[in-house]
C-alpha positions in Angstrom: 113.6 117.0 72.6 112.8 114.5 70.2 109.8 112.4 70.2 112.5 109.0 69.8 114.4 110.8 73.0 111.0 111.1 74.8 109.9 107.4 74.1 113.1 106.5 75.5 112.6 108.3 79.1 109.6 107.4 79.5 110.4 103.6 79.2 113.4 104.2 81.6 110.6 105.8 84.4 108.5 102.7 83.7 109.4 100.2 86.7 109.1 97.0 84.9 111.5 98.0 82.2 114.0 99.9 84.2 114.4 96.9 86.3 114.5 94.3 82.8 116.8 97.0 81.3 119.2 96.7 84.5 119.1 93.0 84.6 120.1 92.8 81.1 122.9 95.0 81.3 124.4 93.7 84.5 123.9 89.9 83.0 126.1 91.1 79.8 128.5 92.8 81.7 128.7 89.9 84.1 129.8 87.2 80.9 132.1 89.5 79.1 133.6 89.6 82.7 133.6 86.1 82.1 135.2 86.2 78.9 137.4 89.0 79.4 139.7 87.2 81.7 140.6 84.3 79.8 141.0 86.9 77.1 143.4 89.0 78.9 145.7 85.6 79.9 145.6 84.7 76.0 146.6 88.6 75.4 149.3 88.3 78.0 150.4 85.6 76.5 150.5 86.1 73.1 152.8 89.3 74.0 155.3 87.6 75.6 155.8 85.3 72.9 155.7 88.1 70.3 158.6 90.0 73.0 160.5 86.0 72.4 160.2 86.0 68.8 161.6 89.2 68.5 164.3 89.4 70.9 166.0 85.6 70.1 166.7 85.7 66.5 168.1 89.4 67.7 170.1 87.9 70.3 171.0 85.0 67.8 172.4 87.5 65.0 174.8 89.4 67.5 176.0 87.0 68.9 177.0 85.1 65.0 178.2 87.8 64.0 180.3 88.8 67.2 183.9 88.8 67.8 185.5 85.6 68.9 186.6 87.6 72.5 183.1 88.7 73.2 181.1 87.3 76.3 177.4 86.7 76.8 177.3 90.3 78.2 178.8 91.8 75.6 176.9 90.2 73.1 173.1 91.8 75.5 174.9 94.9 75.4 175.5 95.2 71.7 171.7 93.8 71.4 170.3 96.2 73.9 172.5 98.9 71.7 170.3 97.8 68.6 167.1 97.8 69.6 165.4 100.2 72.2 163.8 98.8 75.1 165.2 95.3 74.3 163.3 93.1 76.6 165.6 90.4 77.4 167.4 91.6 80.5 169.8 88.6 81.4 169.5 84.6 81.2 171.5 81.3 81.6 172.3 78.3 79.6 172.2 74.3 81.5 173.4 71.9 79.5 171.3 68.4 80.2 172.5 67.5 83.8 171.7 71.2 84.8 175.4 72.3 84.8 175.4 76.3 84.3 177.1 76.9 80.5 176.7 80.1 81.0 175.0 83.0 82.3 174.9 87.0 82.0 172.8 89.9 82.6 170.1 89.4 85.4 169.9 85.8 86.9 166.1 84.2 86.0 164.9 82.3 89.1 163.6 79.7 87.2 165.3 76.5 89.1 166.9 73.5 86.8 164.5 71.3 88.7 161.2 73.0 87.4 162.6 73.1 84.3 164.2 70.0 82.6 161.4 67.6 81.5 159.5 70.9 79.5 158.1 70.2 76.0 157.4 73.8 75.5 158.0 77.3 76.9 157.6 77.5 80.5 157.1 81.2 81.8 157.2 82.6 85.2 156.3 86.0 86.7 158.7 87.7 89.6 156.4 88.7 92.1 156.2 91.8 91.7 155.2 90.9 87.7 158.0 93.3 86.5 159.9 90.6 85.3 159.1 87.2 83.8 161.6 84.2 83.3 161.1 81.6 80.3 162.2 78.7 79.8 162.7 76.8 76.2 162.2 73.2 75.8 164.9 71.4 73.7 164.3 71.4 70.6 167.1 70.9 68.0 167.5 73.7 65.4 164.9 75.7 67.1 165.7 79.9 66.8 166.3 79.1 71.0 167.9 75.9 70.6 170.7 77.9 68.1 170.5 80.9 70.9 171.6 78.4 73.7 174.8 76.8 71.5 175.9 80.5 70.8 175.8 81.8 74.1 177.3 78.2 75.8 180.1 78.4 73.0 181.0 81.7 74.4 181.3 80.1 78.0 183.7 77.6 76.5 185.8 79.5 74.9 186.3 81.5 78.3 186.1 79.5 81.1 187.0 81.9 83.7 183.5 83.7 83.4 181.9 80.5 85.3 183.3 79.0 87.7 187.1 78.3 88.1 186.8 74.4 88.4 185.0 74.1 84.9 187.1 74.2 82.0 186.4 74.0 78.1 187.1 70.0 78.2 183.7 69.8 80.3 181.6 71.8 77.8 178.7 69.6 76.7 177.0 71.6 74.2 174.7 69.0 73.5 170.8 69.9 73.6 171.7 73.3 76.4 168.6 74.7 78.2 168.2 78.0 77.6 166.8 80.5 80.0 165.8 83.9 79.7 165.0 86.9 81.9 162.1 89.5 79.6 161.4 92.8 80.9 157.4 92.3 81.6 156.5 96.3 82.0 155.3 96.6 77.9 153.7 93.0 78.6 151.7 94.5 81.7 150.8 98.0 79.3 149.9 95.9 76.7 147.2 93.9 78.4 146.2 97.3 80.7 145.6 98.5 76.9 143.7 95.4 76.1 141.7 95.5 79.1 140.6 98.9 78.7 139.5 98.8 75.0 137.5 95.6 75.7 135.9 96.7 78.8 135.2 100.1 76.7 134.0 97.8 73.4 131.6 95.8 76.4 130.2 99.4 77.7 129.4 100.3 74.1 127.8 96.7 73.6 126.3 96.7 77.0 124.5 99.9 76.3 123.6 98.7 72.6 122.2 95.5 73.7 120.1 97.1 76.6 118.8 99.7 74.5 118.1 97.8 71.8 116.6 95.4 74.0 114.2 98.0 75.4 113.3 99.3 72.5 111.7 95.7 71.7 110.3 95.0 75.0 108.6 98.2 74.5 106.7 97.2 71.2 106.5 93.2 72.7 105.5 93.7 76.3 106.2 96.9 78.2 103.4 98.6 75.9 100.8 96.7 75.8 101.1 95.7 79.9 100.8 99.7 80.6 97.6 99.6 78.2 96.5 96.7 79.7 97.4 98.9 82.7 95.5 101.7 82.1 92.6 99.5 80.8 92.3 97.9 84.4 92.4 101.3 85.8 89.5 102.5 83.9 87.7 99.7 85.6 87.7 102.2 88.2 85.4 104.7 86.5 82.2 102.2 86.2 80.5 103.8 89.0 79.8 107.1 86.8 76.6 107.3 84.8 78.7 106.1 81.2 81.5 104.0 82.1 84.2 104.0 79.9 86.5 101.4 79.7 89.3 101.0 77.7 88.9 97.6 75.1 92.5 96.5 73.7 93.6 95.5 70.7 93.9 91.5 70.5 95.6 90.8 67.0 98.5 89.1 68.8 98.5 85.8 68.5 100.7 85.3 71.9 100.1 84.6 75.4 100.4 89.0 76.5 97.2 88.3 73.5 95.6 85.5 75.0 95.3 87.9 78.4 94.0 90.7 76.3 91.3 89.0 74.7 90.4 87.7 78.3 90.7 91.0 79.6 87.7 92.4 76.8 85.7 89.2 77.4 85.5 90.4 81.4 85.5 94.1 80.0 82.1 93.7 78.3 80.6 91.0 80.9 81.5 93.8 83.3 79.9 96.7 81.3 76.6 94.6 80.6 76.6 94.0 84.5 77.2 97.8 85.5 74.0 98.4 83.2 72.2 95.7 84.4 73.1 97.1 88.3 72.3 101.1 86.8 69.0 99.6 85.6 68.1 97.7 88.8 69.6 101.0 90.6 67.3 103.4 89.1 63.8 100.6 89.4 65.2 100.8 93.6 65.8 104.2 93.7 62.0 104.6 92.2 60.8 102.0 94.6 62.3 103.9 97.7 60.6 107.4 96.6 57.1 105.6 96.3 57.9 103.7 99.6 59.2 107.1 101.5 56.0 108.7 99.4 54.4 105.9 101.1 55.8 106.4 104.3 55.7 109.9 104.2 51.7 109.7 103.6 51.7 107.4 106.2 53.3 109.3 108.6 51.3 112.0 107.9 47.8 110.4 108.4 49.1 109.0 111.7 49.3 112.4 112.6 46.3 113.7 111.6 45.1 111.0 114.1 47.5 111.5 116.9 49.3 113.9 118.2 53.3 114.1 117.2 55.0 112.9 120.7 52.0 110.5 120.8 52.6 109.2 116.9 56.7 109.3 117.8 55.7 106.9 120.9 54.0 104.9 118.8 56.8 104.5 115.9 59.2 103.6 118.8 57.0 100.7 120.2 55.8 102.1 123.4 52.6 100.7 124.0 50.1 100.9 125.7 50.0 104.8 126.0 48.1 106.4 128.6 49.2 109.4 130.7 47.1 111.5 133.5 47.5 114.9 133.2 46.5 116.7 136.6 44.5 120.0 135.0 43.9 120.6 131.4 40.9 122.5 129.5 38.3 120.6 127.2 36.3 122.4 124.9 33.2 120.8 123.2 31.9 122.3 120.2 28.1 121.3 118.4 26.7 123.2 114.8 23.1 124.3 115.7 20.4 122.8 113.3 23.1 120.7 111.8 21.0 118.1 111.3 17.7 119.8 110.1 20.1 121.6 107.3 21.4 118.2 106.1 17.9 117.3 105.6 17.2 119.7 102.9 21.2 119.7 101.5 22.4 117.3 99.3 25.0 114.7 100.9 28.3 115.9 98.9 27.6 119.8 99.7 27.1 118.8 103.3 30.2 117.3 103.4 31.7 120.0 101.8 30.6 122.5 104.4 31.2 120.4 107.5 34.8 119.8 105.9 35.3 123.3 105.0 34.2 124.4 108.9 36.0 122.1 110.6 39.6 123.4 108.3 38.9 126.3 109.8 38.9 125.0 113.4 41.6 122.9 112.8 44.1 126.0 111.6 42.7 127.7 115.0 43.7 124.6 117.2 47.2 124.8 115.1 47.5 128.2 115.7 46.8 128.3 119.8 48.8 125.6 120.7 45.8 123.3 121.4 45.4 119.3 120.3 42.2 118.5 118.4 40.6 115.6 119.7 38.3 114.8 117.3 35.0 115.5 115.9 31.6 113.5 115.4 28.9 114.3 113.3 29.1 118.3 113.3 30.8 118.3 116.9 34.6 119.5 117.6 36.6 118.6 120.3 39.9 120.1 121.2 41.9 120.4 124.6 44.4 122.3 125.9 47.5 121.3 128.3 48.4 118.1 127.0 49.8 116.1 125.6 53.0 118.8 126.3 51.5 120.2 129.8 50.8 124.3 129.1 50.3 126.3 132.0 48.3 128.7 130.4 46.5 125.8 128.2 42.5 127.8 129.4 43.5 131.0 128.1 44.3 129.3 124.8 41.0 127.7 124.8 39.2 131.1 125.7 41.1 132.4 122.8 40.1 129.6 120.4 36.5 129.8 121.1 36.3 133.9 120.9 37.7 133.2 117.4 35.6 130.3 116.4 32.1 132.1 116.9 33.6 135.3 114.5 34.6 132.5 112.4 31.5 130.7 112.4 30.0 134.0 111.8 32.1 134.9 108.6 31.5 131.0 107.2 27.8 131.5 107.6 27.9 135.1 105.8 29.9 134.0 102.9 28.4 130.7 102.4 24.7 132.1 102.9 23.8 130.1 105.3 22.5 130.6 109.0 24.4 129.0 110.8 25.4 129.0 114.4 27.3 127.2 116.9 27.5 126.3 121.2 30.5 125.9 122.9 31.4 124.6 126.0 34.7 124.6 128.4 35.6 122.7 131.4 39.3 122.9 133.2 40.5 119.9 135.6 42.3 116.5 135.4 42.3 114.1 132.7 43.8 111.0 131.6 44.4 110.7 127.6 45.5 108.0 125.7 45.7 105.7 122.4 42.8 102.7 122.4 42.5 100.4 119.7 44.7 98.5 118.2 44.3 98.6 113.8 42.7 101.8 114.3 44.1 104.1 116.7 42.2 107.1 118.3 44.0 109.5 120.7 41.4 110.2 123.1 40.4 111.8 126.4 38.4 110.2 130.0 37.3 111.7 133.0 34.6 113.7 134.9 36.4 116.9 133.1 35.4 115.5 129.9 31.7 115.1 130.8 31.8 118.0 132.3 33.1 119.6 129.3 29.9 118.0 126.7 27.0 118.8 129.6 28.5 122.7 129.4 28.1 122.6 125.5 25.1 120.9 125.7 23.6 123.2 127.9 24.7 126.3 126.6 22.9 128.6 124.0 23.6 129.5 120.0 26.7 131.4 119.5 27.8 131.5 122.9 30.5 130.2 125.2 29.4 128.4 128.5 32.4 127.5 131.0 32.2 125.7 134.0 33.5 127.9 137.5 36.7 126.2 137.2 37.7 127.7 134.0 35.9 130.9 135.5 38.6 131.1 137.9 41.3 130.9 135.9 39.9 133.3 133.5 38.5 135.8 135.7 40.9 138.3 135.7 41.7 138.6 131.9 38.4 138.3 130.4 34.8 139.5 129.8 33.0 136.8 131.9 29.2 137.2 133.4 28.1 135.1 136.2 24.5 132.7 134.1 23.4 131.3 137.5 23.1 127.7 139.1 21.9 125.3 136.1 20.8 121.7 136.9 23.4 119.6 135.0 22.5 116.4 133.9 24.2 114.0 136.1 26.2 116.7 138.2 23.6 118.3 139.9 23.3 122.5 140.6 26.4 123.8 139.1 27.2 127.8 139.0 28.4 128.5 135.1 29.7 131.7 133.3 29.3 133.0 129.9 32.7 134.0 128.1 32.4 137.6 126.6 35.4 138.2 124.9 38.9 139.7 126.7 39.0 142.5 128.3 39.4 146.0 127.2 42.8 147.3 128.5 42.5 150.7 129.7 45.2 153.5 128.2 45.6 156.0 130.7 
């Protein structure tokens, strides 16, 4: 198909010219309408008088040149003989007080009455516009005028042919009225001819015009509003990373030009402003990571301090938090000669050591399920049961101390240094909770707790001294031996228990 073809359809599927092209062709089609129907009266017209001018001087001629016996009906015979399809079909001749001269053929219906004061050729249509009667104004000499004396002479001649009263002595041929009966059937073909070449000549114009017409709305105005068009569409597109948008063309020097021009103006100011947005975009988007680095850090030293449901408490605005807990296990943990080491170690390897120790113990507490508490100087404190209540929160202690002396004991080996360690447990109720209010500390009170320190404190290097209520609880799974009553600072005579280990399970 060609391109031209092409071009063409696609203008046609284009709403703005489809509807501009329909406009224009129903407008033209609407005034040739408008012209075409005084054209057709003008063309009906014109063909009757051409059927007048031909049939009178033919009518004039046969009746000269007829015998001096023949009638009027004689004489449209003989004419009718000449000429095929001779219009004239009958008439009748008034002379000027509207006294029939003489009549023959078909009778007109033309009256006297609408008739005698004409100054040119009155025609009439029969209703059912088969026929049409015409009238001729007096006018002396006239082809007509000549006609009427011809066929009134014939009257006079033979009276009888009119009516019986009239005789030749009342023949006023004087000025007669002539009126004629036309066959209208090649009248009506002719203008049905005329109509249909017109309306074809307005199709082919109609269609001319239209095209035509699109064709240069095209190059004016339908092409440049669909790039304008496609340019606003490409507006779209200025979220990606390199938004493209469309710049036109602004040589026109019209108004369609004028909104171009305005269009690049906002076009740029709008690409400038994408980059400046991309540009702010990528200084928030590195603002967010460091403040979600930030947060994230944050987050994550709050947790080294508290516990998670404690910290989450905390983010949500509960405050204060304190909770009793009806029977949880403390464990108190102290580095023997601690402090007579840091005397002969320099101050950065000691805190090395203590901070490589204490890793260890905190990987332990992560790995039994238990909640360090927190540590002062070289002592470690960790319970078990809370802050999520664990019903076997002393066996996870036990556990945590067995491993904490071989741990202690691998330390000292690979670090070459003697070092040794006291732990002590205590089970029973205890209320924890967060104090302070720009430093927070998740920490535990009760008699349990004390407990807890005065076991540790009076317990030996390397072993684990638990009070009789963790003895009871982990009497029947583990390697304990009874150590005695023990005065305890601020208790009194307490029975205590050294933790072996667990114990062995018999394979039988």
């Amino acid at each position: 198909m060609p391109r031209i073809l092409l071009n063409f359809l696609n203008l046609l599927r284009a709403r703005l010219s489809s509807r501009i092209a329909l406009w224009i062709f129903v407008s033209i089609v609407i005034i040739e309408i408008i012209i075409l129907l005084p054209s057709t009266l003008r063309r009906e017209r014109e063909t009757m008088v051409q059927l007048e001018q031909i049939s009178i001087p033919i009518l004039d001629a046969v009746a000269r040149f007829s015998t001096y016996d023949s009638t009027a009906n004689d004489i449209l015979a003989k004419a009718q003989m000449l000429t095929n399809n001779f219009p004239v079909l009958g008439g009748t001749v008034y002379d000027q007080t509207g006294k029939v001269l003489n009549h023959f053929g078909e009778q007109p219906e033309l009256a006297f009455q609408q008739i005698q004061k004409i100054t040119e050729p009155y025609r009439q249509l029969t209703a059912n516009n088969s026929r049409y009667d015409v009238a001729f104004p007096i006018v002396a000499n006239s082809p007509y005028d000549l006609l009427a004396k011809s066929l009134a002479m014939q009257h006079c001649r033979y009276p009888t042919q009119i009516q019986q009263s009239q005789t030749t002595t009342n023949c006023n041929l004087e000025n007669p009225l002539l009126v004629l009966r036309i066959n209208a059937e090649k009248v009506n073909e002719e203008v049905q001819e005329f109509i249909w070449r017109i309306a074809g000549l307005i199709l082919i114009i109609c269609l001319f015009v239209t095209i035509s017409m699109l064709f240069v709305l095209a190059l004016l105005i339908i092409n440049p509003i669909l790039r304008l068009r496609n340019a606003l569409a490409s507006i779209s597109e200025v979220t990606n990373e390199t938004p493209n948008i469309q710049l036109l063309e602004t040589k026109r020097c019209d108004e369609l030009g004028d909104v171009m021009r305005t269009f690049n103006h906002m076009a740029k100011r709008l690409l400038e402003q994408v980059g400046d947005i991309k540009d702010r975009e990528k200084q928030l988007k590195i603002v967010v990571s460091e403040l979600c680095e930030a947060n994230t850090q944050a987050e994550n030293l709050l947790l080294n301090i508290l516990p998670v449901p404690i910290a989450t408490q905390l983010k949500q605005g509960v405050y204060p938090i304190a909770e009793s807990f009806p029977e949880a296990t403390v464990l108190f943990a102290d580095i023997v000669g601690f402090t007579q080491l840091s005397v002969h170690t320099p101050p950065a390897d000691m805190v090395n050591l203590l901070n490589q120790l204490f890793t260890t113990f905190d990987h332990l507490a992560e790995r039994h399920g238990l909640e360090k508490i927190k540590t002062i100087g070289d002592a470690y404190m960790v319970v078990g049961g809370l802050p999520v209540p664990n019903q076997y929160h002393a066996e996870a202690v036990a556990n945590m101390a067995i491993d904490m002396l071989d741990a202690i004991q691998d330390f000292s080996n690979a670090q070459q240094q003697p070092l040794s360690i006291r732990i002590g447990i205590n089970t029973g109720p205890v209320v924890a909770g967060v104090i302070g209010v720009k430093k927070f500390i998740y920490d535990l009170w009760g008699d349990t707790v004390n407990t807890a320190s005065r076991m540790e404190s009076h317990g030996l290097a390397n072993t684990i001294h638990i009070a009789e209520s963790t003895y009871l609880l982990l009497k029947d799974k583990y390697q304990v031996e009874p150590r005695g009553t023990i005065n305890v600072k601020g208790k009194g005579d307490m029975a205590t228990y050294w933790l072996q280990g667990k114990q062995m399970v018999e394979i039988t």
